[in-house]
Steps between C-alpha positions, in 0.01 A plus 500: 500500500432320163241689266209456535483353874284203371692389219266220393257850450723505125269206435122650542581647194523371135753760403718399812431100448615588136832642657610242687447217229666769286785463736482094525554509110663790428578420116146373389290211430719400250760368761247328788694175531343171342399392839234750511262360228186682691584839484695451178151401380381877660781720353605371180153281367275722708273255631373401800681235773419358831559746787659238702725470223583840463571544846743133536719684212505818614588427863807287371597812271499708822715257705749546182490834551837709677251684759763566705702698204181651418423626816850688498445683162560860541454660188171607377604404144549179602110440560417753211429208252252278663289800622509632102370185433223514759410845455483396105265193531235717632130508310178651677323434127446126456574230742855418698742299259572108600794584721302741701202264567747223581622685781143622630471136630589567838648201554712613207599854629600339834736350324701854431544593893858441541565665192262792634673523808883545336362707244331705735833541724745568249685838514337545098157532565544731817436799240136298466352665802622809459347855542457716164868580413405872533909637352518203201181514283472499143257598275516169241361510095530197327544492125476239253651654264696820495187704374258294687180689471658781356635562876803681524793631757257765650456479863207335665210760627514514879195727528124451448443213789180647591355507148644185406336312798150682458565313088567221682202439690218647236662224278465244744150570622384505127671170428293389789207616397534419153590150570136416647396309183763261570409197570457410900618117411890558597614265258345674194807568279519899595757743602613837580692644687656293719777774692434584886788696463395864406691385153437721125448790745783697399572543916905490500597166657871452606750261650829446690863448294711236636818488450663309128140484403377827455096571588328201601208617284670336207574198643152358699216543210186329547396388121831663339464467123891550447661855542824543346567855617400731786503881599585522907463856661629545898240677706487671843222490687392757746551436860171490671369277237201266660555169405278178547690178484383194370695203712316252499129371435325678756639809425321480157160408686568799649538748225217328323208449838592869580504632151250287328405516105264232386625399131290082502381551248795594299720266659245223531638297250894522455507447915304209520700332236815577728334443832184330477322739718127618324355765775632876566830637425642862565802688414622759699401859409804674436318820466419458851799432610667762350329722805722333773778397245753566276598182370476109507812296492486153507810293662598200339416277761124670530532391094559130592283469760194688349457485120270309337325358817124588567501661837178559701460898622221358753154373523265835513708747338339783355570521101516860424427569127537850264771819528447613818488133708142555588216249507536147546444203261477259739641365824602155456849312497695701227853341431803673299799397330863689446518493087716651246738638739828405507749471787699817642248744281420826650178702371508854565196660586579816572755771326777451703801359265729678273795350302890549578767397274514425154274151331679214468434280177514099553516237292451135516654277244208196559153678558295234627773244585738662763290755679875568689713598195429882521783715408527897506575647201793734486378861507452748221 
């Protein structure tokens, strides 16, 4: 069965449209052919053009395309680029860039379903829907610089989950409350934080290694700045681990209707630049969740299909507020958005990880260029 069983699904998502026009061009802006003059206007002079346009040239860049061939792709490496590219154009801070509102037009996005539909099919995004790889993850450190932040070779702490999450929410519950002087006018030039993810935590996050790349944390970086090495560390996990998977949208309206954290006025402004939506928005409570779960992983497909859109928990919903969840701030439509978390990423809530095997040191010859060209290092 192709992945995921609606393949036109890949395009609900801006992250997902971004993929599959990714895939159309696959080298860039730079080489759209002459006869596309509309959305050479979008990528290269970022302005605006006619979404009839737009959709005329991209639906004769489609036909061009060898679906067939890339329906038959079967390794994962061979997709690798385009979802880099995706995962990199990401922003939750100011407002989607020109090729991301072109394809919003629907008429535009409809445009990308045979290329969603091989994509979706091919042997090299199987791995997309996939469970938490519970024998391959990696603990990943990025570096800028060899002594980036004075960080060293020492292994990551896999202990403290319970203190770091109790951190986590105090901070975000001030932030909340501190940000009430902020203007209610969403368009007032403020912002914040702008993470749904449980991100600056210090909770251990992890991902899966595939093979001739190494961890996938060093590959798909939301808002990479351009690391030129890495410190990798394998890790087991134990085997009862509880594990909630995020794979697809309404798996995130899950986690966030049943585990609810109001944070609108905190997020007020950065998500209504990104989404336009000015009412309630919640984040899951991963202090909550850390009662019935050890960990969050999000697939790569639940990536594609969920970040960045505003997505409605229901009309009524109780709003819990403070530590312990109780009392309610009001019970109206409350929407929430999957931010700052990138595909494949595992958070660890609870103590259960320890590392095996030695670090492995990576370097990449063109930070910010060719998020593919990490190398290991030979060992000391």
């Amino acid at each position: 069965m192709a992945w995921p069983e609606v393949p036109e699904d890949l395009l609900a998502g801006p992250r997902g449209r971004r993929l599959c026009f990714d895939v159309v061009s696959p080298h860039g802006p730079g080489y759209l052919p002459d006869n596309c003059p509309a959305w050479v206007a979008v990528t290269v002079e970022n302005a605006s053009a006619d979404p009839e346009h737009l959709a005329s040239e991209l639906a004769s860049l489609v036909s061009q395309a060898d679906l067939e061939g890339m329906a038959e792709l079967s390794n994962p490496a061979s997709l690798l680029e385009p979802l880099s590219d995706s995962v990199g154009g990401a922003m939750y801070w100011q407002p989607p860039d020109e090729i991301d509102q072109a394809l919003a037009h629907p008429q535009v996005a409809e445009e990308l379903a045979a290329m969603a539909r091989a994509v979706t099919a091919a042997p090299a995004s199987r791995w997309w829907s996939s469970l938490l790889a519970r024998n391959h993850q990696h603990f990943v450190r990025l570096l800028i610089g060899e002594t980036d932040h004075g960080l060293t070779a020492e292994p990551p702490d896999l202990s403290g989950a319970d203190a770091n999450l109790a951190s986590w929410l105090a901070d975000t519950i001030e932030e909340e409350r501190s940000a009430v002087s902020r203007p209610t006018d969403p368009a007032a030039p403020y912002s914040g934080h702008w993470w749904s993810a449980p991100a600056l935590s210090r909770l251990v996050w992890s991902t899966r290694s595939l093979r001739d790349f190494g961890p996938v944390g060093m590959i798909l970086v939301e808002d990479a700045p351009g690391h030129s090495e890495a410190i990798t560390w394998p890790l087991t996990v134990t085997p009862d681990v509880r594990v909630f998977e995020v794979r697809a949208p309404q798996d995130w309206v899950e986690l966030a209707g049943r585990y609810p954290l109001e944070v609108t006025k905190s997020r007020r402004h950065d998500w209504w630049r990104v989404t336009g939506w000015d009412g309630t928005w919640v984040v899951p409570n991963f202090a909550a969740i850390a009662a019935d779960f050890d960990a969050v992983h999000l697939t790569v497909g639940g990536y594609l299909t969920t970040a960045g859109r505003a997505l409605s928990v229901g009309g009524g919903v109780g709003v819990p507020h403070g530590s312990s969840g109780g009392g309610i701030a009001r019970t109206e439509e409350a929407k929430t958005m999957l931010a700052g978390w990138p595909p494949d990423e595992t958070y660890w809530l609870a103590d259960v990880l320890q590392t095996t095997g030695r670090p492995v040191r990576w370097a990449n010859p063109a930070p910010g260029d060719d998020f593919l060209a990490w190398t290991p290092l030979p060992q000391a």
